[in-house]
gemmi code that builds the backbone of each chain (N, CA, C; Angstrom):
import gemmi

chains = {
    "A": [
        ("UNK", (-7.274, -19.121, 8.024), (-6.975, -18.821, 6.612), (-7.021, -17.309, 6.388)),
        ("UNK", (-5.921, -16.720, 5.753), (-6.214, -15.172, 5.651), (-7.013, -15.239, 4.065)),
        ("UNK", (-7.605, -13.728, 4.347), (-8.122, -13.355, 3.165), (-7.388, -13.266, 1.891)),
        ("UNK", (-6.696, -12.674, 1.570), (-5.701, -12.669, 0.620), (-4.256, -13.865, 0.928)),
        ("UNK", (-4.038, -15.046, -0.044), (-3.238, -15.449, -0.214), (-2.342, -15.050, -1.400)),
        ("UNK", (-0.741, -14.949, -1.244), (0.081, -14.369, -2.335), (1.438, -15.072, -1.608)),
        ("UNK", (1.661, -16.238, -2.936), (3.153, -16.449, -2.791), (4.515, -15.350, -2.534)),
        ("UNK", (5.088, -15.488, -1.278), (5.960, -14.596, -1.105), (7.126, -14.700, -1.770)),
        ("UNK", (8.008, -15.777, -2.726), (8.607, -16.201, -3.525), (10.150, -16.577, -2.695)),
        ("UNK", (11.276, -16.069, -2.900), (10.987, -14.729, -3.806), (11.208, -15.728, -5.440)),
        ("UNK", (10.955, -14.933, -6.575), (11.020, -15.483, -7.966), (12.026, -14.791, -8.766)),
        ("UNK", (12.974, -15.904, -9.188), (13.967, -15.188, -9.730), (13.749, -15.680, -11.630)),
        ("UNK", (13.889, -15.023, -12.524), (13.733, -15.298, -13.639), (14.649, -14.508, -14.486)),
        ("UNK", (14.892, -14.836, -15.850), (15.837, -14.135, -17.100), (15.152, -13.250, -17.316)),
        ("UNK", (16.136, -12.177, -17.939), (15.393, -11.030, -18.520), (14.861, -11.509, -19.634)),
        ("UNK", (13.731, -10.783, -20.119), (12.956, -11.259, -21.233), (11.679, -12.370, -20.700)),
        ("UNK", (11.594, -12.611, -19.840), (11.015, -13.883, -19.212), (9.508, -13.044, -19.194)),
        ("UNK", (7.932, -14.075, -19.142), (6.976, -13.826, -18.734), (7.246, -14.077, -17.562)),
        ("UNK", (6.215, -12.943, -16.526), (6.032, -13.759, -15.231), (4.440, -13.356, -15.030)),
        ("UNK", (4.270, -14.379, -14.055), (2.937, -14.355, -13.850), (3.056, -14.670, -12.090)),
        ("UNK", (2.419, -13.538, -11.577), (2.154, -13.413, -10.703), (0.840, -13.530, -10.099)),
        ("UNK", (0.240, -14.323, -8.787), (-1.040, -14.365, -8.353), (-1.605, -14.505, -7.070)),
        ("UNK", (-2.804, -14.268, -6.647), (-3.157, -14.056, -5.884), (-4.654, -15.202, -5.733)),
        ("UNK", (-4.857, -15.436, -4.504), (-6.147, -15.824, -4.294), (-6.318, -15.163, -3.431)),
        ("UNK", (-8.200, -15.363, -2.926), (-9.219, -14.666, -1.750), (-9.758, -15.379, -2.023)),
        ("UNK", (-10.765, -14.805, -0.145), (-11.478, -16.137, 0.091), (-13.662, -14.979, -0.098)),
        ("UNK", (-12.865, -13.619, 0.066), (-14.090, -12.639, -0.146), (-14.776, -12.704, -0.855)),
        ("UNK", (-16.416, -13.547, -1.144), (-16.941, -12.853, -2.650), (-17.071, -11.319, -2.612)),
        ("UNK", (-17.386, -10.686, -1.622), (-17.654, -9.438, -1.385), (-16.725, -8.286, -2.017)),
        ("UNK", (-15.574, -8.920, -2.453), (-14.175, -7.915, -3.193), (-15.141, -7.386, -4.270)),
        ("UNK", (-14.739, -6.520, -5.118), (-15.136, -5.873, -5.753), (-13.663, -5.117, -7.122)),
        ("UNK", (-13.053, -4.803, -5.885), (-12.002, -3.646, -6.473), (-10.646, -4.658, -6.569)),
        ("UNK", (-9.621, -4.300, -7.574), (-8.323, -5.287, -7.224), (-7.038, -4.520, -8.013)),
        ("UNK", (-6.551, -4.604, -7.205), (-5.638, -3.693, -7.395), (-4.039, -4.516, -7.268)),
        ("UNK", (-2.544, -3.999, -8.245), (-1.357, -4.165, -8.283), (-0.421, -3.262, -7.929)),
        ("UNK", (0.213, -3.409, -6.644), (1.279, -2.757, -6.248), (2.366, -2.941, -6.391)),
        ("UNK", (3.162, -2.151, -7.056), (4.763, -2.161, -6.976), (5.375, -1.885, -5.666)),
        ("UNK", (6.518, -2.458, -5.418), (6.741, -1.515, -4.061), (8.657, -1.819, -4.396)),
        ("UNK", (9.362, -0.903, -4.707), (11.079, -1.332, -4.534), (11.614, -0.905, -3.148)),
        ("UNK", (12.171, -1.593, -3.006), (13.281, -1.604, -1.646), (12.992, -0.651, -0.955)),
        ("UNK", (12.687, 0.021, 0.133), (12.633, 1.565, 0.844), (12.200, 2.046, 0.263)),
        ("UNK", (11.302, 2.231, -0.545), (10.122, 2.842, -0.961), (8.977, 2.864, -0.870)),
        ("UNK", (7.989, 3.630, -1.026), (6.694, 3.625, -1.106), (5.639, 2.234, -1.805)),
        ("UNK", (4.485, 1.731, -1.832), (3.833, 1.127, -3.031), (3.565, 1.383, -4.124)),
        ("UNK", (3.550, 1.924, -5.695), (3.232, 2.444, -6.831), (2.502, 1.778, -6.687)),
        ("UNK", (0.568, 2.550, -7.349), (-0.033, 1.640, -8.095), (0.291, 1.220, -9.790)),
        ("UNK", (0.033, 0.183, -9.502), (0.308, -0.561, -11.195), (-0.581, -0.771, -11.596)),
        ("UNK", (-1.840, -1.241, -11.361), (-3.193, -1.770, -12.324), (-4.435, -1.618, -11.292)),
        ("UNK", (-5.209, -1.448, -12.014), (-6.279, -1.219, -10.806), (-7.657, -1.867, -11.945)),
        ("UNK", (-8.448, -2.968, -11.049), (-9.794, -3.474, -12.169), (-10.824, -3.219, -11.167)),
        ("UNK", (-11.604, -3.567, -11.500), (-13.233, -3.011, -11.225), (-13.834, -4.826, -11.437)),
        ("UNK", (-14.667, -5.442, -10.374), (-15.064, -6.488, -10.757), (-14.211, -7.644, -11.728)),
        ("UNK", (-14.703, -8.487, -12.640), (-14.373, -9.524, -13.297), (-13.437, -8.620, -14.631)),
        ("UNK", (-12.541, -9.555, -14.928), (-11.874, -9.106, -16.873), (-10.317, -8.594, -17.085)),
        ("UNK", (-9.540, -8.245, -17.912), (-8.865, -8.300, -17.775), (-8.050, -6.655, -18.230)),
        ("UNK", (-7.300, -6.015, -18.454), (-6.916, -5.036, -18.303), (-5.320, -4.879, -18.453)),
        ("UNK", (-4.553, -4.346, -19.655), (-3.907, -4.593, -20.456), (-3.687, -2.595, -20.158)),
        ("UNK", (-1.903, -2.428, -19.809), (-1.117, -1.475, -19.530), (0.424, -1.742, -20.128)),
        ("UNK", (0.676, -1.513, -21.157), (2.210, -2.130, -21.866), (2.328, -3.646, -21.546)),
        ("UNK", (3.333, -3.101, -21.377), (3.918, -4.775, -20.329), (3.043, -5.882, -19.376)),
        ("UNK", (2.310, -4.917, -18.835), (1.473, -5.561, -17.478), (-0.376, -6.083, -18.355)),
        ("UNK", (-0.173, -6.775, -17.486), (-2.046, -7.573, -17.689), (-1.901, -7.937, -16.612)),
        ("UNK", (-3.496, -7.384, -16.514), (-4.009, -8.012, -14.910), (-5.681, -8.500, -15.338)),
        ("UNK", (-5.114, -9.763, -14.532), (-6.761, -10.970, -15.146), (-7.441, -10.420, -13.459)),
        ("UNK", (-8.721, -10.665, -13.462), (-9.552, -11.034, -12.108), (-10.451, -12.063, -13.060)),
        ("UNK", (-10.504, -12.761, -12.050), (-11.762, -14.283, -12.261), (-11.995, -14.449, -10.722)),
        ("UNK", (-13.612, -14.094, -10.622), (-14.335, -13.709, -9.621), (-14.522, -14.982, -9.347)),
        ("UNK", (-15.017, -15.799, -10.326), (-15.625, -17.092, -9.845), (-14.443, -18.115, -9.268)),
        ("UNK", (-13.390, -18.054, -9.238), (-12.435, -18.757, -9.141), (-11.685, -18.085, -8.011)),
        ("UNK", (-12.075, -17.043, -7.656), (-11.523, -15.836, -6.391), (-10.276, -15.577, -6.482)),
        ("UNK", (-9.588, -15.832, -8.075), (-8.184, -15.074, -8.383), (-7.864, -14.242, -8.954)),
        ("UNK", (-6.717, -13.528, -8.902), (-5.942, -12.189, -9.502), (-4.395, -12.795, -9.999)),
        ("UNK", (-4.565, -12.000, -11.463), (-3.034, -12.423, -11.730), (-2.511, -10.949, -12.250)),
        ("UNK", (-1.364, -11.093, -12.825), (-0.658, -10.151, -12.901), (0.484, -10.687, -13.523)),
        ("UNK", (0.340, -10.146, -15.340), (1.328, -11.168, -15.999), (2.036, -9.847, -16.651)),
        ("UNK", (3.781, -10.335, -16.361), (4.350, -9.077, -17.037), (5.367, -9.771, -18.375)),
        ("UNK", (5.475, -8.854, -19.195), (6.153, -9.256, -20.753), (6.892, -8.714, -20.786)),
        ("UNK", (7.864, -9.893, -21.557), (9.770, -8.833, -21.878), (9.918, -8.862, -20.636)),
        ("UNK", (10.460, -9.232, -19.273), (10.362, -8.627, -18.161), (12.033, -7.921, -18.271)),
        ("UNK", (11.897, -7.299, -17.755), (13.647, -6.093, -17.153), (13.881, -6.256, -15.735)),
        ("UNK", (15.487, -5.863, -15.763), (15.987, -5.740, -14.704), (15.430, -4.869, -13.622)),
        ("UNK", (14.491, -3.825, -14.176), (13.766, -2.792, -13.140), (12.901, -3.182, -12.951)),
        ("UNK", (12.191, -4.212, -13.423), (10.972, -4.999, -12.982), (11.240, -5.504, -11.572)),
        ("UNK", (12.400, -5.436, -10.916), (12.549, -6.253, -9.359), (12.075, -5.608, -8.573)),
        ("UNK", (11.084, -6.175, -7.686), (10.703, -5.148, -6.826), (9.903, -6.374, -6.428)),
        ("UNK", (9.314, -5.809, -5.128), (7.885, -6.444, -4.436), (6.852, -6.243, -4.905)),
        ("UNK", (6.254, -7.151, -5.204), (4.563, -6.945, -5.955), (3.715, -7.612, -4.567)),
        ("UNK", (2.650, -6.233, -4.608), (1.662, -6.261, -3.586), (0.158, -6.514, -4.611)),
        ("UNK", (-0.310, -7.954, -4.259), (-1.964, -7.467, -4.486), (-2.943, -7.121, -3.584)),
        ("UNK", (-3.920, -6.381, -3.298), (-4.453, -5.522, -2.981), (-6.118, -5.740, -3.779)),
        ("UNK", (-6.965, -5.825, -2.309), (-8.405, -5.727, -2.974), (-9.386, -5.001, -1.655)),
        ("UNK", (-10.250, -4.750, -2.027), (-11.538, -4.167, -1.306), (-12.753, -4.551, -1.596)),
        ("UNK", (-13.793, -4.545, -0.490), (-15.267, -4.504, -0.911), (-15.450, -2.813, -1.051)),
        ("UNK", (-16.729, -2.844, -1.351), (-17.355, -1.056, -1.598), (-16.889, -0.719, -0.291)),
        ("UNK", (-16.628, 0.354, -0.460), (-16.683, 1.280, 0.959), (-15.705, 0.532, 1.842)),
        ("UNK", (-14.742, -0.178, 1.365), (-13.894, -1.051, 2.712), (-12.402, -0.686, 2.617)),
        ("UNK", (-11.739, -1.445, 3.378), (-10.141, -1.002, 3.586), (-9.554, -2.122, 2.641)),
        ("UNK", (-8.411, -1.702, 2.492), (-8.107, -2.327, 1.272), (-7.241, -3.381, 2.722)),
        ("UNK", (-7.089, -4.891, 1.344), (-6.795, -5.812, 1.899), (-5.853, -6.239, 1.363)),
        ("UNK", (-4.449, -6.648, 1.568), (-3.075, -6.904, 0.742), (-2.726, -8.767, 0.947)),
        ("UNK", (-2.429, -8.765, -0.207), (-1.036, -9.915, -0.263), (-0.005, -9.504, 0.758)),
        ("UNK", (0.529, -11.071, 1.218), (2.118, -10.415, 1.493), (2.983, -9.572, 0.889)),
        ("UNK", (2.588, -10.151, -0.322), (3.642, -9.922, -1.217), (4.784, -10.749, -1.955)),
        ("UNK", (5.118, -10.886, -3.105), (6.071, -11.506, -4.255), (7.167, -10.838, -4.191)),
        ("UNK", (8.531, -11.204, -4.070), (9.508, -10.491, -4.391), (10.196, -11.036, -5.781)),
        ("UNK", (9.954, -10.090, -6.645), (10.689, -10.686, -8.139), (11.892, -10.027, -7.991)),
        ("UNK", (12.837, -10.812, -8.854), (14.068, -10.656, -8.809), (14.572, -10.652, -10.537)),
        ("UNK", (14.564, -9.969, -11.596), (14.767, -10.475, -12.802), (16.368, -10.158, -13.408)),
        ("UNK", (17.007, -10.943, -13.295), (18.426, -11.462, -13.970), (19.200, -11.223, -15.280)),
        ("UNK", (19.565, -9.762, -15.525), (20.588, -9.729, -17.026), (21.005, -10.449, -17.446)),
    ],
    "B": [
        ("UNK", (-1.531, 14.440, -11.965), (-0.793, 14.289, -11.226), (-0.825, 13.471, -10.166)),
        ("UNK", (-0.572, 12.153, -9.401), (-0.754, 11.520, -8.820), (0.176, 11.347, -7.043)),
        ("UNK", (1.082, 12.465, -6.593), (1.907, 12.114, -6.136), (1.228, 12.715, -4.567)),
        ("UNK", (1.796, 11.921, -3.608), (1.778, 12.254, -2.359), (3.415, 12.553, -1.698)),
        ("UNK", (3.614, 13.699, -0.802), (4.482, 13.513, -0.530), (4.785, 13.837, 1.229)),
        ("UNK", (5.981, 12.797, 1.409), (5.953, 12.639, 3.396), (7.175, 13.316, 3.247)),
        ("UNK", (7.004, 14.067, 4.987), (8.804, 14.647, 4.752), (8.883, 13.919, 6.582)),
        ("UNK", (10.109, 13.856, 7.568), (11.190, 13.895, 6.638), (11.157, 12.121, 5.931)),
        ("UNK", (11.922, 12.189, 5.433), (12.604, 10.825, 4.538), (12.835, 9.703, 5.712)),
        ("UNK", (13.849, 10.233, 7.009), (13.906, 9.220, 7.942), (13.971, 10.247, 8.910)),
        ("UNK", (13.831, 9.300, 10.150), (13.762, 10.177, 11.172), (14.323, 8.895, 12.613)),
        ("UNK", (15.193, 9.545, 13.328), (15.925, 8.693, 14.295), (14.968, 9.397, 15.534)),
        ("UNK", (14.413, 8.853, 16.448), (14.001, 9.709, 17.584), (14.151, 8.600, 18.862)),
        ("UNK", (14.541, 9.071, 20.230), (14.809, 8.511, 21.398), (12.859, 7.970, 21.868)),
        ("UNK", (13.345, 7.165, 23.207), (11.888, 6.522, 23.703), (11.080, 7.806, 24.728)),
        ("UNK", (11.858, 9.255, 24.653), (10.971, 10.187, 25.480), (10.764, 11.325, 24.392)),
        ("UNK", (11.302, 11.226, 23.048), (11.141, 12.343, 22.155), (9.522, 12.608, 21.753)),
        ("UNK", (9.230, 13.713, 21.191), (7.793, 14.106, 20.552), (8.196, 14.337, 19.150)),
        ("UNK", (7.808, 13.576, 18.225), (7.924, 14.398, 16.857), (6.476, 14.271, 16.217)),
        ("UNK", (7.070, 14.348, 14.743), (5.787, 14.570, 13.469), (6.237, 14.280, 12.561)),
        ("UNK", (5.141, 12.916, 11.868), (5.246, 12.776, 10.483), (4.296, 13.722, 9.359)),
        ("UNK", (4.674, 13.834, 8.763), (3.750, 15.100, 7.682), (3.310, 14.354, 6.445)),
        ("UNK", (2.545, 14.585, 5.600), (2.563, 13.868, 4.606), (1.385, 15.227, 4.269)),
        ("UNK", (1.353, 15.312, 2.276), (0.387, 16.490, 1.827), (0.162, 15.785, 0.129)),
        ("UNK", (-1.042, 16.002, 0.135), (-1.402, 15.366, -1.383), (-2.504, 16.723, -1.407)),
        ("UNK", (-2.180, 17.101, -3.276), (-2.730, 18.283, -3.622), (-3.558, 17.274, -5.242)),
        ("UNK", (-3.809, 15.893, -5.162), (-4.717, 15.615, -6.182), (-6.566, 16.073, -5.237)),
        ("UNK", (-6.856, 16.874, -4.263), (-8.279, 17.024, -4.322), (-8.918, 15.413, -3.209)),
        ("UNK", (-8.126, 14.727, -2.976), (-8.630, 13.471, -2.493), (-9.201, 13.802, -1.236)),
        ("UNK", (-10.614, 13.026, -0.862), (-10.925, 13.026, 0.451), (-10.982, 12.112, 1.202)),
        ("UNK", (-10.411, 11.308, 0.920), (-9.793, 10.485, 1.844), (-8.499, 9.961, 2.278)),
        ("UNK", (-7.693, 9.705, 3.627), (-6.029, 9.905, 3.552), (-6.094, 8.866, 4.999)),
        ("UNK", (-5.087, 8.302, 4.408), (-4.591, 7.125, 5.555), (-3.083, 7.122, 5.526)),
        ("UNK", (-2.880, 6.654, 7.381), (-1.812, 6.238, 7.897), (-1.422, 4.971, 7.337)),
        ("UNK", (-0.306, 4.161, 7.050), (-0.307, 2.825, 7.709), (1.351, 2.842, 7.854)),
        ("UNK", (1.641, 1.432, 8.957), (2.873, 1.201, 9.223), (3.386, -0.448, 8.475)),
        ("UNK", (4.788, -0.053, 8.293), (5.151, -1.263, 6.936), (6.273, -1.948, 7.921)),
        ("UNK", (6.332, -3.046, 8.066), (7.624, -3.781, 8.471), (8.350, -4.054, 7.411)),
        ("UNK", (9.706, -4.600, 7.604), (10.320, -5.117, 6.518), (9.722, -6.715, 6.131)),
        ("UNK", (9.499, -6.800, 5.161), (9.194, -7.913, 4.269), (7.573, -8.217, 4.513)),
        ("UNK", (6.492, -7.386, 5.086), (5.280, -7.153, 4.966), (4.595, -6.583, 4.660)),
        ("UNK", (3.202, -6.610, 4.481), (2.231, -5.861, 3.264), (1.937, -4.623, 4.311)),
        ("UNK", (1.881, -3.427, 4.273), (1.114, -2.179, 4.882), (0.191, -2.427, 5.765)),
        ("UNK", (-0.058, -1.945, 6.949), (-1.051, -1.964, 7.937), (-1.655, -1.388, 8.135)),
        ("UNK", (-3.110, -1.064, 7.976), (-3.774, -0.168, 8.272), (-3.463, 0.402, 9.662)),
        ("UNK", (-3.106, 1.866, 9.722), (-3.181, 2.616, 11.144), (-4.715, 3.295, 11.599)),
        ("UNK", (-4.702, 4.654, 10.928), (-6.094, 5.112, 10.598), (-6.351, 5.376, 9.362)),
        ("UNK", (-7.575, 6.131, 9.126), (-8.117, 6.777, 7.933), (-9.084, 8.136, 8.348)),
        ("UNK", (-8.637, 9.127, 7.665), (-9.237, 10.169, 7.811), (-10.552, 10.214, 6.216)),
        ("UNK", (-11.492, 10.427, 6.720), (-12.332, 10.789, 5.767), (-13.338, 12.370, 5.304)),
        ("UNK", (-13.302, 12.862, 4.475), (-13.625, 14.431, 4.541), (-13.145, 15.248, 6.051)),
        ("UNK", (-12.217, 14.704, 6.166), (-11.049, 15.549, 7.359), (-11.337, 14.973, 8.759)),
        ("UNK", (-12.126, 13.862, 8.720), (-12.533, 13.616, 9.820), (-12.178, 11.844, 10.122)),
        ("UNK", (-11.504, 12.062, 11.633), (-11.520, 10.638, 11.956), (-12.423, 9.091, 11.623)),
        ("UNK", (-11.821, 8.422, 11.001), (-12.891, 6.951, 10.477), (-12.815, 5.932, 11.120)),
        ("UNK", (-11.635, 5.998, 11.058), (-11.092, 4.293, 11.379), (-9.884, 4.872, 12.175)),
        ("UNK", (-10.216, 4.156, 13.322), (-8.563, 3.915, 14.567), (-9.098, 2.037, 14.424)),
        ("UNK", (-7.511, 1.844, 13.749), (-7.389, 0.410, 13.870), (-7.059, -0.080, 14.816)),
        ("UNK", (-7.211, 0.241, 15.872), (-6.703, -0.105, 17.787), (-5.380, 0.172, 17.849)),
        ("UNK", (-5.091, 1.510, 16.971), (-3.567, 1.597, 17.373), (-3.537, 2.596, 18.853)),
        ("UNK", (-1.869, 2.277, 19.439), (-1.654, 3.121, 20.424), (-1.390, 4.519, 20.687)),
        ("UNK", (-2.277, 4.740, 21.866), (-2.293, 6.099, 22.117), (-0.720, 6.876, 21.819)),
        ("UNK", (0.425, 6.444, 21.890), (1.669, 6.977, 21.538), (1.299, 7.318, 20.070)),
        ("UNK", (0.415, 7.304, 19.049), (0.381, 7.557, 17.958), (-0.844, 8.662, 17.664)),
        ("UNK", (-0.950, 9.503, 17.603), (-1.790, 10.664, 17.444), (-1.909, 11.312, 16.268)),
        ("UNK", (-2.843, 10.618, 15.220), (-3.352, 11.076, 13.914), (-3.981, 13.101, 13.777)),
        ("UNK", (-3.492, 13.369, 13.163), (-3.928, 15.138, 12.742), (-4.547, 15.577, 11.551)),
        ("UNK", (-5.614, 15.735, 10.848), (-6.005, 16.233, 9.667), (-6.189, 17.434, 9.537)),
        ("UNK", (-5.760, 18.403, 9.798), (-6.081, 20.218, 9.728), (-6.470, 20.675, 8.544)),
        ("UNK", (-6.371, 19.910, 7.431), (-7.396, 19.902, 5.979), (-7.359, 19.529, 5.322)),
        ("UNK", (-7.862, 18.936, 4.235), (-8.219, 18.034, 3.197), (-7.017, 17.720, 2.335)),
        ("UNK", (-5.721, 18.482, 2.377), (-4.634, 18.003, 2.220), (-3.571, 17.661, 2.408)),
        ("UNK", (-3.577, 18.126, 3.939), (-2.579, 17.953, 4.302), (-2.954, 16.572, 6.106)),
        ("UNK", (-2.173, 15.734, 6.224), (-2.151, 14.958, 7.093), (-0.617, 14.779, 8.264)),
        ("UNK", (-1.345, 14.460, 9.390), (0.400, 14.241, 10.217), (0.214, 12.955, 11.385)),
        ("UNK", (1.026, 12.999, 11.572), (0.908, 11.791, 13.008), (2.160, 11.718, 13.891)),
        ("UNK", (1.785, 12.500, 15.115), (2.390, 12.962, 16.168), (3.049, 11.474, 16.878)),
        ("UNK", (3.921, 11.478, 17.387), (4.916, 10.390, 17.791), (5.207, 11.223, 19.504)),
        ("UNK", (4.768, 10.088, 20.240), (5.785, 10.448, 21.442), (5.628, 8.748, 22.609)),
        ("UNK", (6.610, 8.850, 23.049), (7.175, 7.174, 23.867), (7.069, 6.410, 23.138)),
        ("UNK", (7.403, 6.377, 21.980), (7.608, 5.323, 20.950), (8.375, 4.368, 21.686)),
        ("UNK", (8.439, 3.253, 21.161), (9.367, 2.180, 21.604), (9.714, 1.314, 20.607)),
        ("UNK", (10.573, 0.901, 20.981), (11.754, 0.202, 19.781), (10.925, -0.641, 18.415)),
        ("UNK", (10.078, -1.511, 19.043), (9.248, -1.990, 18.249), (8.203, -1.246, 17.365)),
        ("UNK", (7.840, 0.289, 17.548), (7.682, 1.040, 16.796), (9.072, 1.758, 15.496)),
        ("UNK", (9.293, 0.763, 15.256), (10.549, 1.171, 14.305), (10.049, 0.448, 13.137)),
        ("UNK", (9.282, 1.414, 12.306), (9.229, 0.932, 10.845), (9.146, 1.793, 9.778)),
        ("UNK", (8.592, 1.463, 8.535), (8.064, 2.511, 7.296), (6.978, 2.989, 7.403)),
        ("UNK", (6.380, 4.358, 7.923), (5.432, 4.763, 7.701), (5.006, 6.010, 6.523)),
        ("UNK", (3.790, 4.788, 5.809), (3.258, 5.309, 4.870), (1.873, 6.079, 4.856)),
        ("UNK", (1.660, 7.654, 4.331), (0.599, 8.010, 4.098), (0.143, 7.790, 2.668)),
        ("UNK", (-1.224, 7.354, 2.778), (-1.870, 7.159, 1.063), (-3.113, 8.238, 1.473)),
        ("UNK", (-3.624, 8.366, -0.222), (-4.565, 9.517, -0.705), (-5.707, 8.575, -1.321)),
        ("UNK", (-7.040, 8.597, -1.498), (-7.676, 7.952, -2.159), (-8.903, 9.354, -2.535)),
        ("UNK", (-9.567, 9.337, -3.874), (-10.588, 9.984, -4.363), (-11.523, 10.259, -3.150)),
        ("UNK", (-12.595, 9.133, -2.998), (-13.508, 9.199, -2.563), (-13.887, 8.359, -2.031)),
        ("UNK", (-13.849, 8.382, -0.642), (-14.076, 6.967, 0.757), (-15.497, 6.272, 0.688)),
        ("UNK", (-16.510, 7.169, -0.051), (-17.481, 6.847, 0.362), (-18.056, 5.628, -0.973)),
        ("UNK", (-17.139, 5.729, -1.969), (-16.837, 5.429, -3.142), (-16.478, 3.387, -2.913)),
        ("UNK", (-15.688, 4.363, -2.113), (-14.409, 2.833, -2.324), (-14.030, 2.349, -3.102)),
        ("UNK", (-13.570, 2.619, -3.889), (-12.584, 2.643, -5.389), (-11.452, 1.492, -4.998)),
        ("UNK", (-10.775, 1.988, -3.889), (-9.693, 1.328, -3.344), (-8.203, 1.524, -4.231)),
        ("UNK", (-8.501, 2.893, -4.872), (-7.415, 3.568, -5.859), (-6.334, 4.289, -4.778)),
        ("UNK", (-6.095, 3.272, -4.050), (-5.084, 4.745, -2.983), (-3.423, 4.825, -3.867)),
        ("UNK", (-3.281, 6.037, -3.457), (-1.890, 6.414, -3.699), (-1.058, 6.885, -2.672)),
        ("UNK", (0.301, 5.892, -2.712), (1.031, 6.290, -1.512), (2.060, 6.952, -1.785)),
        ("UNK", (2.761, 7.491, -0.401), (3.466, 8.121, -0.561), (5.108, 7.738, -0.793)),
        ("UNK", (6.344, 7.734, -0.270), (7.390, 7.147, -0.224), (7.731, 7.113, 0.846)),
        ("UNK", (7.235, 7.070, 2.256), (7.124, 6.489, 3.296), (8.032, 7.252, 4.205)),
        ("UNK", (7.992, 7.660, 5.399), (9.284, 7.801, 6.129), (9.688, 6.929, 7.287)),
        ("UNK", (10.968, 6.653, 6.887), (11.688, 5.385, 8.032), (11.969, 5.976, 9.176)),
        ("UNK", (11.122, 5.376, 10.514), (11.225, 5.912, 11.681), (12.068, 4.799, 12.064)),
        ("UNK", (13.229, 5.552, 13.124), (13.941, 4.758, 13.996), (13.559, 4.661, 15.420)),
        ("UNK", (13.251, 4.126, 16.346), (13.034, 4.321, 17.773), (14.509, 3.765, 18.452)),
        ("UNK", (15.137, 4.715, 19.074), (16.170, 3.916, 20.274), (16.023, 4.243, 21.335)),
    ],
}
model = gemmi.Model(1)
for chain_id, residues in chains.items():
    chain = gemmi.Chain(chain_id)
    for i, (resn, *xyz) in enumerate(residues, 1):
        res = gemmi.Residue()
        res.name, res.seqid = resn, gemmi.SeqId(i, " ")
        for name, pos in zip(("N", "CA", "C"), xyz):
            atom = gemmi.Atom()
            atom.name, atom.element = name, gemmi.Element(name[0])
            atom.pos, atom.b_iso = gemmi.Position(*pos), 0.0
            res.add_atom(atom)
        chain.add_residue(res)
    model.add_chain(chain)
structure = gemmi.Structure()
structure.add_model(model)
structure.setup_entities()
């Protein structure tokens, strides 16, 4: 079983659409959790970054952690056509290497 | 300001060439990592340099030779690469290693070719 599970999709949806994107782990030891953008031949952007349990609200983007349940979501609003990209989740214990999702490929549809 | 940046963009090199990837982040960070990206997979840890100093070799191969000459600037020397060394390599920046924040910021990667 890997540590980080993340549907690789890919997910195609209308513009305007919620999506909700997620992640499980199997670490209690995570701590840190983090949302990566990544488009085509490019680099990863960070997108959200939480600290322990709660949720965390950036325009468009919310990102839940629920520790007790060992998930991460990542819900985006209104979604756009530039919203397509690969979404990476991403977590760490203190002092550790960060640990990724495969990765989601959203696809969102004019 | 958040940006890291790798030069070149891509780079084609033969299985007896020597080159260099570069990568330089001027946010103050002391900590800076390699990793290598396939297509349609999450980043791999290569190494991590911490206050300029070697941390982590993730058992990569000696054909790959990590460089920190100072706190902002990073490289990784290439020579007998082989074909299967053909991917996206990304340098990221993070605050403080000792921290573990796990706030890294990457760069926009440069696409190595091996033929």
């Amino acid at each position: 079983q890997k540590e980080v599970e993340q549907d690789p999709g890919p997910l195609s949806v209308p513009e305007g659409a919620i999506v909700s994107l997620n992640c499980t782990y199997s670490n209690s030891a995570f701590q840190y959790f983090m949302w990566y953008r990544q488009y085509s031949r490019k680099g990863p952007e960070l997108l959200m970054y939480t600290y322990s349990s709660g949720n965390k609200e950036d325009g468009r983007f919310t990102a839940q952690v629920d520790k007790s349940s060992k998930y991460i979501s990542l819900f985006i609003r209104d979604s756009q056509p530039s919203d397509s990209a690969t979404y990476l989740c991403a977590m760490s214990e203190q002092g550790g290497k960060l640990i990724f999702g495969q990765g989601t490929e959203l696809s969102v549809k004019p | 300001d958040t940006e890291v940046t790798q030069t070149p963009k891509h780079l084609v090199m033969g299985m007896t060439n020597k080159k260099s990837l570069k990568c330089e982040q001027h946010m103050g960070h002391r900590a800076m990592y390699w990793y290598k990206q396939k297509a349609k997979k999450p980043p791999e840890l290569m190494f991590v340099y911490s206050y300029e100093k070697l941390s982590i070799n993730e058992s990569v191969p000696s054909r790959f030779s990590p460089e920190c000459p100072n706190s902002s600037l990073l490289n990784l020397h290439l020579h007998a690469l082989q074909p299967e060394d053909s991917a996206l390599y990304l340098c990221a920046s993070s605050q403080n290693p000792h921290r573990g924040t796990g706030e890294q910021y990457f760069g926009p990667g440069t696409r190595l070719t091996v033929t």
